[in-house]
N, C-alpha and C positions, 0 to 999 in steps of 0.2 A: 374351227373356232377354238382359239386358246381362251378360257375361262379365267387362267390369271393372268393376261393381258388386257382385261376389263377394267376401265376404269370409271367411266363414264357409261349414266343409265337414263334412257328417254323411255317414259310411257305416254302409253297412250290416259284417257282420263277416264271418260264411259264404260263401264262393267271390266273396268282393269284395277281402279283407285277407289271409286265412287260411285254407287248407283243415283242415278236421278231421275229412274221410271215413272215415279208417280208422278212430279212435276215435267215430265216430257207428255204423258197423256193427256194431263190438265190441260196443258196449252196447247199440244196436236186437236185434239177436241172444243177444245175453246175459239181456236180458231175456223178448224171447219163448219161448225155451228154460227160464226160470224158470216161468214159465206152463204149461211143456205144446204150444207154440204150435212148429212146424216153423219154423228160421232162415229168412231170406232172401234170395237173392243181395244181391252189393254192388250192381246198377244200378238193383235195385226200391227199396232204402233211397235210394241217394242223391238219386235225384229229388224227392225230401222233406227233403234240406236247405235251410234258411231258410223253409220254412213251419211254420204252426205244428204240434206237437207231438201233439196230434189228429187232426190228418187223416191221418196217415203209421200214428200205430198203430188207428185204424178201417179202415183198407185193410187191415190184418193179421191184427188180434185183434177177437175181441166182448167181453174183459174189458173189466171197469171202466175208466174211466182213469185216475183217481185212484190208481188201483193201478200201473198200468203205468207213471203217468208218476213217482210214489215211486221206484220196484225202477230205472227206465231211472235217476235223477238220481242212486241211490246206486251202480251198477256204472259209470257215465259218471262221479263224479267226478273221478278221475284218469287215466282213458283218453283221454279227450275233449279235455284239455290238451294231456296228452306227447303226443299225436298230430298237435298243430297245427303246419303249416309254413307261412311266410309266400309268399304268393304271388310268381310274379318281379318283382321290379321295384316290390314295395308299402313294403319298408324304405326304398329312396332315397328314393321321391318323398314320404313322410309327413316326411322327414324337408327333405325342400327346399323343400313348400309351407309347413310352420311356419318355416322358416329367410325363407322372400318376407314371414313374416305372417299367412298366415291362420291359423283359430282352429279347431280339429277337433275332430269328435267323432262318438262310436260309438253307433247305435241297432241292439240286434239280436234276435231271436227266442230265444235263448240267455241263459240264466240270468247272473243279474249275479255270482255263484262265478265261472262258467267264463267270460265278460268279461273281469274284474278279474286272472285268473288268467293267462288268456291274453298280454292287456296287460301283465304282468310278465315274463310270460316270451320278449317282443322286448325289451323294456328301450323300451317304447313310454308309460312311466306320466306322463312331463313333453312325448311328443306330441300327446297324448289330455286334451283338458280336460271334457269329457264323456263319462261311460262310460254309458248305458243298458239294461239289460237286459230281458228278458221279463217278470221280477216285478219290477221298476219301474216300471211303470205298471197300468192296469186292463185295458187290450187290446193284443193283439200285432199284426204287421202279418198282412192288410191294414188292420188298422184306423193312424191316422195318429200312435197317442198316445208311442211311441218318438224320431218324429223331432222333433215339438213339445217334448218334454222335453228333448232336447238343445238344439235350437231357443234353448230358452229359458234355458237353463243360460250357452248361448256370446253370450246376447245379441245371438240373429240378429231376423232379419226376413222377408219375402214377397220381399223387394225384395235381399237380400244375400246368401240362403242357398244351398246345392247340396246337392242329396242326390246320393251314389253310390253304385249297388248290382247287384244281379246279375240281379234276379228281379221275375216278373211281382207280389210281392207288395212288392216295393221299390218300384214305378210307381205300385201303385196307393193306396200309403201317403204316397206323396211329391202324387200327383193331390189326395189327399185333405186335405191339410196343404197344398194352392195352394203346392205348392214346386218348381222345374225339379230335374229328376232326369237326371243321366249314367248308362248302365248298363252296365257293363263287362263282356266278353266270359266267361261264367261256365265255371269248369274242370267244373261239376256237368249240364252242357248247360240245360235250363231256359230255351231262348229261344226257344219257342212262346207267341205271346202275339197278344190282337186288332190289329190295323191300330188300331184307336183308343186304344188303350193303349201308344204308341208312346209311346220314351224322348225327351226334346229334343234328348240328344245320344246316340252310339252310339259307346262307344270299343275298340276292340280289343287295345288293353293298356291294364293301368291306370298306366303311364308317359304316356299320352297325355297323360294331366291336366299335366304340365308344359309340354305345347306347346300346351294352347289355353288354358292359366289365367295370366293377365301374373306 
């Protein structure tokens, strides 16, 4: 991976941009509690942010999901927002990489509502030229079709683009889309992952990105 052939930057949103743990437990719990279904501590939910949305409530409940995941999007619409606080140090540098030039954009496991919502509520809507969410495409990550949608949107390439993200399913979505992947040190822990599945780069704050990106 050439560094100054970057031009173009996709992250991911969940403990990359933005924490929204507290309003993820509200309504993980709020919803199992509609159900019948005993809450769950905060560290058994959080370990299931940024993947998808399935796997977190079959560890929980044997309902439908179709159901769970209705009841979770209608008590998470405005919890999941007001909940979101920018991680440290993610305001400056989104706003210093677009200020160098490059061309950003957001793929996440997270509904294009709470995306687009979020994004307004940093005043992030002219840093962000691509917004992608979970129902924007036909698969969430792992699968790669998030990042190629922005990909495509900022008019990247194999050869230009960066993925940023936090999670073993941000590697393997970025592996999968032939794209070099940064993955920045996640506040949700989630950095158990195979030897092969190793990021290109490892950064411990997401400030880093302005001391290795020209």
């Amino acid at each position: 991976m050439k560094l100054n052939s970057i031009r173009v930057l996709i992250f991911d949103l969940d403990g990359t941009l933005v924490d929204t743990s507290a309003g993820v437990v509200q309504s993980v719990n709020a919803t199992l509690q509609y159900f019948g279904e005993p809450p769950r501590p905060d560290r058994e939910i959080i370990k299931f942010i940024g993947f998808p949305l399935g796997e977190m409530f079959s560890a929980f409940s044997s309902k439908p999901y179709d159901l769970l995941w209705q009841k979770f999007q209608e008590l998470g619409k405005d919890a999941i927002t007001e909940s979101a606080v920018a991680i440290d140090g993610v305001a400056e540098t989104v706003a210093e990489l677009r200020r160098r030039g490059y061309r950003l954009g957001i793929g996440t496991t997270k509904i294009h509502y709470h995306l687009e919502k979020i994004v307004r509520k940093f005043s992030w809507d002219k840093t962000f030229e691509a917004l992608v969410g979970a129902d924007d495409v036909p698969r969430v990550k792992p699968h790669p079709d998030a990042f190629l949608k922005a990909m495509a949107i900022l008019k990247g390439s194999e050869t230009n683009t960066l993925i940023v993200g936090d999670t073993i399913n941000d590697i393997l979505a970025a592996r999968a889309a032939s794209l070099p992947i940064a993955l920045v040190e996640s506040p949700y822990g989630n950095s158990d992952f195979p030897e092969a599945a190793a990021p290109d780069l490892s950064l411990k704050r997401f400030s880093d990105l302005l001391r290795i990106l020209p």
